[in-house]
N, C-alpha and C positions, 0 to 999 in steps of 0.2 A: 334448586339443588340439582346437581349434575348427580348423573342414576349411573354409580357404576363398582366394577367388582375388584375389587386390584387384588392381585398376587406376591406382589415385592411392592417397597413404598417408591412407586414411582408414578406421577398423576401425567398423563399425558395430554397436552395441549387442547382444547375443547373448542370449537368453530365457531360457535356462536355468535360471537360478536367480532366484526368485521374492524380487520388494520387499515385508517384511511390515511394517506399520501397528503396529509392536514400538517400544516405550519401553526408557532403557534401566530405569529402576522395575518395568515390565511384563515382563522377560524373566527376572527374578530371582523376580519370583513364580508365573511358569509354571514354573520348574525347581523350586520350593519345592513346587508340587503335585503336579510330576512325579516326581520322585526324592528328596523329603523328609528322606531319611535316607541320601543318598550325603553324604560330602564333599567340601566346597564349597571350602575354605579351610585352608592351614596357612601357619602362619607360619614362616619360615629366618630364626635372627636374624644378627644382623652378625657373629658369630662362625663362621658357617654351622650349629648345632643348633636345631633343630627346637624349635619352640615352640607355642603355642597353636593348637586347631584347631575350626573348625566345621559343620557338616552343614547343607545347603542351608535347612532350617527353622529351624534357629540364626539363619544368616544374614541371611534377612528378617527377624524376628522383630527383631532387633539394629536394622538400618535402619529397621525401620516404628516403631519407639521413638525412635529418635534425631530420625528425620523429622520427629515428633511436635512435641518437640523447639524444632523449628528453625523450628516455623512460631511457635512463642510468642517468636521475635526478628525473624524477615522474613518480607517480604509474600510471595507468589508472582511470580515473573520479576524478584527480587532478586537482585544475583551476590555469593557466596561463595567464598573464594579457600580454598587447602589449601595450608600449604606445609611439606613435611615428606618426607622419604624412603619406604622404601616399608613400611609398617605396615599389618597389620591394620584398622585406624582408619581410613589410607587409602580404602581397600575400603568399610569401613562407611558412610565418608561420603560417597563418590560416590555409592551407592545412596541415599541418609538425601537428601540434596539434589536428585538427580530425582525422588523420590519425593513432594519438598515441592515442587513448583513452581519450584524455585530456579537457576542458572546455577554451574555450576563453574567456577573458574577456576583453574586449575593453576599453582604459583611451584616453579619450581626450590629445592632448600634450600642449594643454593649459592652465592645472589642475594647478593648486599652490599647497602647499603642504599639508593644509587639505583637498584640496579636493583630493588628491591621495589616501592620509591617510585613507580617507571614503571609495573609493572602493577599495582598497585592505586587508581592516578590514574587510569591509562587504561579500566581495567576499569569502573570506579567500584562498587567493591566496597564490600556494606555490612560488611562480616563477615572477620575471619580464623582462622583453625583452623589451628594450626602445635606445633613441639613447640620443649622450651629449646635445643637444641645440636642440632647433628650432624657428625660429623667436623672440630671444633671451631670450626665458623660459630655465633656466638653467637648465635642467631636470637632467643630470646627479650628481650633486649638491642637488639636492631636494632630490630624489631617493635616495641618501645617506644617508641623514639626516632621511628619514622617516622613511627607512629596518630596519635603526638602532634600532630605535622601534618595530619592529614589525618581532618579531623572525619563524614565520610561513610562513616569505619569506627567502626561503633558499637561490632561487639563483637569483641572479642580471647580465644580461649578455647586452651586447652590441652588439646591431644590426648589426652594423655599421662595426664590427670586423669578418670579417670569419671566421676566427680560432675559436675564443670566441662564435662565433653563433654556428657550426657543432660539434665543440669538442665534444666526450663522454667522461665521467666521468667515467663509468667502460664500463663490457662489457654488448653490445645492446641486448636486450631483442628482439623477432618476434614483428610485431605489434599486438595488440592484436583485437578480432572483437570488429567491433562497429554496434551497431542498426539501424535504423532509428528514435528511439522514445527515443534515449539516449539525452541528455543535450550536444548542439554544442559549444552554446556561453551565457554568460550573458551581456545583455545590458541595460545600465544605461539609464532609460528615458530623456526627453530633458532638463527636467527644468522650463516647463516655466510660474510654479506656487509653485516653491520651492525645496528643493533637491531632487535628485533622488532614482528610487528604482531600483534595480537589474533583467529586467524582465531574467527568462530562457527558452532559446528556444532550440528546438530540432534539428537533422539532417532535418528529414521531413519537417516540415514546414517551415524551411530556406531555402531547396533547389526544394522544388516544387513550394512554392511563389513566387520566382526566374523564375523559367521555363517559368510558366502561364504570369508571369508579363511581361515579355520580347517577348514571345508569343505577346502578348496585341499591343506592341510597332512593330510589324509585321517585327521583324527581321529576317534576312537571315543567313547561312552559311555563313563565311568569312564575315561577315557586320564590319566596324571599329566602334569599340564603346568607346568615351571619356568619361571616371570615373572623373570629379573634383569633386564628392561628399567623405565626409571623411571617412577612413575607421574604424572606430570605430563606427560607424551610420550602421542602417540596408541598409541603402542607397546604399553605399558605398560594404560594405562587403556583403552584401547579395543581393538585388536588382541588383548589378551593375557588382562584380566579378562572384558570382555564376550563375547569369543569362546570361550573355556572355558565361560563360564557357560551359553552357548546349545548346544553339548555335551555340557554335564553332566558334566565334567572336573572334576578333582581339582587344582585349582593351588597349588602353591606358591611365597609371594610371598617374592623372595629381598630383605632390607632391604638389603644391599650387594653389589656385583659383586664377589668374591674368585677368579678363577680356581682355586687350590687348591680350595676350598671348592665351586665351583662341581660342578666334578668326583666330588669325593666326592661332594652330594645324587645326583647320578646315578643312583652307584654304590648309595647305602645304599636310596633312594627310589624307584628304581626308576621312571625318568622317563622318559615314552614321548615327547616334543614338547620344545622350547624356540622360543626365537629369540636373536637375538645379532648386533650387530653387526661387521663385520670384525675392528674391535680386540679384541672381547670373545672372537672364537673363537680369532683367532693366539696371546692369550695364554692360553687353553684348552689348547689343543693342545701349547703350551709346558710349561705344566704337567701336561700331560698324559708328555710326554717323559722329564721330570725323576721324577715319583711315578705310573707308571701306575693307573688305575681299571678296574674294569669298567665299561664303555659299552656292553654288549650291547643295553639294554633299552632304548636311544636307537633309535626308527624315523624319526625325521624333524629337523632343523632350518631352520629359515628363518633368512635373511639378508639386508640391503639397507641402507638410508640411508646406502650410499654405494659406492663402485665395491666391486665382490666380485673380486676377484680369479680368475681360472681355476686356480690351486695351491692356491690356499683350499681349493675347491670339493671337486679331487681329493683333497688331506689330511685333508680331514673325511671323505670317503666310505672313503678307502685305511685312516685310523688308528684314526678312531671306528667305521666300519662300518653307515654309516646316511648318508641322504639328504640333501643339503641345495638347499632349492631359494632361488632370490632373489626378491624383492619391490621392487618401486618404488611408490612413490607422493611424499607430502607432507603437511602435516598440513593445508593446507587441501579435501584427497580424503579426509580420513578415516580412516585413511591410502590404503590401495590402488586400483591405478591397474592394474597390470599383476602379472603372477605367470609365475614356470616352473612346469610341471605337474611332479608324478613319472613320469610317460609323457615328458618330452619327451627327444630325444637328451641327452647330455653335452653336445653341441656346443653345440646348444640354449640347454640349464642353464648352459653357463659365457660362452658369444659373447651373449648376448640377455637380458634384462628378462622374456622371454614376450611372449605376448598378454592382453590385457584380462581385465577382471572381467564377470564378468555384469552383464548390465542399463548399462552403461559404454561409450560411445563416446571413442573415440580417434584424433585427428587429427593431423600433422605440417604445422606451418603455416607461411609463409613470414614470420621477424619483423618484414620491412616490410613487406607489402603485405595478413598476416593471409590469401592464398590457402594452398588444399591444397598440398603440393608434389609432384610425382611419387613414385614408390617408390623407395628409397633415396635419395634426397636429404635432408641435412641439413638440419632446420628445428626450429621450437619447436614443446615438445609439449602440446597440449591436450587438456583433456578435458571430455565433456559427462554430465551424470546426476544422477541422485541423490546422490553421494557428496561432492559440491562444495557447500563450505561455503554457508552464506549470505550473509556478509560479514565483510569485516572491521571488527572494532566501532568504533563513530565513527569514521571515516574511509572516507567515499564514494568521494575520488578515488583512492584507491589500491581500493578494489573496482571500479571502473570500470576503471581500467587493468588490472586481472587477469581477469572478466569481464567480457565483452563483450556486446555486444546480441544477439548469436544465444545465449549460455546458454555459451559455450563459456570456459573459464577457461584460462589463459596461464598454464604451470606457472613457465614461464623456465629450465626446461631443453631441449637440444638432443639432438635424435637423430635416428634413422632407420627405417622402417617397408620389412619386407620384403614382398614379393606372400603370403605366409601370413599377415601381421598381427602377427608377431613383431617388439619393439621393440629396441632400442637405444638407448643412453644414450651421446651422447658429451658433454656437459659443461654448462655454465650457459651460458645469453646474456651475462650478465657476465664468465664466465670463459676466454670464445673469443679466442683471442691472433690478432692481426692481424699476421702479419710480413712485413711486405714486400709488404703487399697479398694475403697469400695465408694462410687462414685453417687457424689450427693448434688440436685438440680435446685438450687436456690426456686425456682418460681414454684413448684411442688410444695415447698413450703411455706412462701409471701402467701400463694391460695388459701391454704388452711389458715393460716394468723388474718387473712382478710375478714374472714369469717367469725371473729373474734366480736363480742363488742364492743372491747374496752381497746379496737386497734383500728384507728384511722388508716395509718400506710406500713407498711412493714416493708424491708429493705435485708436480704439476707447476705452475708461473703462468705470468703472463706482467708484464712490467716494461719500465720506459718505457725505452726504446734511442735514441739521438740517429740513425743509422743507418737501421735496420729499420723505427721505430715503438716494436716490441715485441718481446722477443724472449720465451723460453720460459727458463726456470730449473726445475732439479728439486730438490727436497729429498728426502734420502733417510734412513732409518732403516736399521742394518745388523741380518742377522741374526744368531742367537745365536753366538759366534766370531766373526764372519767381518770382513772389512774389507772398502776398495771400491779398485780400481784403474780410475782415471778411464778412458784407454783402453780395457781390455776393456769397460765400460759403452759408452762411443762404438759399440764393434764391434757390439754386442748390439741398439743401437737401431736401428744401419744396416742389420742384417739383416735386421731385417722392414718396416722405413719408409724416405720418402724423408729425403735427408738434410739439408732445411730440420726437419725435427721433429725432430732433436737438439737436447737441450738447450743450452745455450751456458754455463750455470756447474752447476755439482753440488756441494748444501753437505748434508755430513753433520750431520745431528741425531739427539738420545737420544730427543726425543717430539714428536708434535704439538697442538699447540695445537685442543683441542678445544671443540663445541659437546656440549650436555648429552645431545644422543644419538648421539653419535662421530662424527658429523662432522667433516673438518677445516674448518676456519679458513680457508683459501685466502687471507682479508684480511691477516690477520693477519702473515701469513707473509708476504706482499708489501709490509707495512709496514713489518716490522720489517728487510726485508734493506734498502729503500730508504734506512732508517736507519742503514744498517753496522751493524747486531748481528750481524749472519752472517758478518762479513768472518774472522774467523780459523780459520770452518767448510769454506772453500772449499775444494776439491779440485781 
């Protein structure tokens, strides 16, 4: 924990951890010379067994072929898109593509086909690398249908095919350099207030964010680190591969989220780290309730990309027996922005975000006037550093609307900065409900209903009221058993809040409407109730 007294909520950048002039191509072959012969890579197929594995010289060895490769179809600071689950392949060709000069661009394998259509128009992707199906999105099918449009995707190759993957088309070019401060990847924001924009990020900031991040999580040399996070998410591809890699970790790339399945690699694999988003641990622990594992060798988990609940928190630490700390950030930071240490209290770890990353300033700014705001007051939270993207691709005026002329970028989330520099998250600028002139933070409230026990997940909006403005709706998810009795919920709110923060409807739901890395929907769910699809959900 960083020791310090703030005045106004503004956290100012902290030395500690050193910016390195690291590629992500250059970081895979410093562990190649370093640790040659640890393992680098194992594959968990969608079944959850253990499949293919390889040793940090394997590894490059694979990439610096492929790379080879890729330069006998595109030039350098070409983009190539990847659209496929999470494979082996995967892996190979994120290294294979920084290694060429080239730009990643990551496609969900969930995409239909306009939403391919969108990022590889907007990307302006020469290239795509995808496999035929997954979880029966007939992608190779779709991918046909769309190239066929869109004449500035030359080549369409097949993951899945070796030949088709390493083949050169003529003869290989040297690789050519790459920078630190060149363009690594574009990544398509989450969604979860309408379609996405193309953030671009750099060598730098994907693979120092990486470093510090997994630093944070106090991993070891040789630590086994489980990836079910997707790789087309900063999550996944940068948090999870590049950060392992710069420890010299043992990852294993899980192809599908299976809770059951999850639990067992644990238990067989012997896995000292993960990450996982709220969804992905409640239904952990559920399975965990149902077919116990051994979870000894679990030292740490991280959590974030969306409110963490404080029973989460305590259920992982009480069931699993091991840490869990949370993370904020976004994927135009890289991801990370703020962290809980394992030093910080509980209260800490479950009331706060933390404070800052190294080398990372953090400010709370007022949305209309862009001042500091005092300490504890609600405002937007920005951030300034290294870890902020470059832009968003073609499209200036929305880079311009998120950074600003001091360097500082407007995440468009809302929170609060205490006198230690400890953050808080209470909701989006979009998602701040105005009732009655008096402004209500949906996650102030999900907190309290978390705490509930008859509430798995709770999801709060706000919806246009002739009255109010706006008033506040909650949707709720029940847990395992249990039901909801509208008034005891009422009771539960009013005891810790005032009583404009109750909600005014509560519609029981079986799931929420997710974004590709568990976020909720928020829109979605406010469109569809405005529509009456909820109406015979009400309580």
């Amino acid at each position: 924990m960083y020791v310090v007294s703030l005045t106004e909520s503004y956290f100012p950048a902290q030395c500690d951890g050193e910016i390195l002039a690291t590629t992500v191509g250059s970081i895979l072959r410093d562990a190649a010379a370093d640790m040659p012969d640890a393992t680098a890579l194992t594959e968990a197929r969608a079944d959850g067994t253990i499949g293919r594995s390889w040793i940090y010289r394997e590894l490059l060895a694979e990439a610096e072929r492929l790379a080879a490769a890729l330069t006998t179809r595109f030039e350098p600071g070409e983009r190539v898109a990847v659209w496929s689950p999470n494979t082996p392949e995967w892996v190979i060709l994120e290294f294979a593509i920084a290694l060429a000069g080239l730009t990643l661009v990551t496609v969900n394998p969930a995409y239909q086909a306009k939403e391919l259509n969108y990022v590889l128009e907007q990307s302006r992707a020469a290239g795509l690398f995808l496999v035929h199906e997954f979880r029966g999105n007939p992608m190779a099918d779709i991918a046909r249908d769309v190239c066929a449009q869109l004449p500035a995707v030359r080549h369409v190759v097949d993951m899945e095919d070796p030949a088709a993957l390493f083949a050169p088309v003529a003869r290989a070019r040297a690789l050519p350099p790459v920078a630190p401060g060149d363009p690594a990847q574009i990544q398509y924001t989450s969604g979860t207030t309408g379609f996405p924009k193309g953030a671009v990020l750099s060598h730098r900031s994907l693979t120092n964010n990486a470093r510090l991040c997994m630093g944070m999580w106090e991993a070891r040399r040789g630590d086994v680190y489980l990836n079910m996070m997707p790789m087309f998410h900063t999550s996944g591809c940068a948090s999870g591969l590049l950060g392992a890699v710069q420890w010299r970790c043992r990852m294993i790339l899980a192809k599908l989220f299976e809770p059951v399945n999850m639990n067992a690699l644990i238990a067989q694999e012997h896995v000292d780290l993960m990450a996982g988003v709220p969804t992905m641990l409640i239904a952990m622990l559920e399975a965990h309730a149902r077919r116990p594992r051994d979870m000894s060798s679990l030292r740490f988990i991280v959590s974030g990309g969306t409110m963490v609940p404080p029973e989460l928190v305590r259920n992982v630490q009480d069931i699993f027996g091991c840490r869990l700390s949370i993370i904020y950030g976004q994927t135009e930071t890289s991801p990370g922005l703020t962290h809980t240490r394992l030093t910080d209290s509980f209260e800490d770890r479950t009331q706060t975000v933390g404070q800052a990353f190294p080398q990372t300033e953090i400010s709370i700014r007022d949305p209309a006037t862009s001042s500091v705001v005092p300490i504890g007051v609600v405002g937007e939270i920005c951030s300034r550093g290294y870890c902020n993207m470059i832009a968003y691709n073609d499209n200036p005026a929305a880079t311009a609307k998120t950074i600003d002329g001091d360097g500082w970028l407007h995440t468009g989330d809302l929170g609060t900065m205490d006198a230690r520099g400890f953050l808080r998250v209470t909701g989006r600028v979009k998602d701040m409900i105005i009732r009655g002139g008096e402004n209500l933070f949906p996650a102030e409230i999900e907190n309290v209903l978390a705490t509930h026990p008859d509430v798995a997940e709770a999801a709060v909006v706000g919806v246009p009221d002739a009255k109010w403005g706006e008033i506040a709706i909650c949707f709720l998810r029940p847990a395992a058993g249990r039901s909801f009795d509208k008034s005891d919920l009422i009771r539960h709110v009013r005891r810790e809040l005032a009583a404009p923060k109750t909600p005014a409807q509560w519609i029981v739901v079986d799931a929420f409407p997710l974004t590709a890395s568990g976020k909720v929907q928020k829109f979605v769910l406010r469109d569809r109730f405005i529509a009456g699809e909820y109406a015979a959900r009400i309580i």
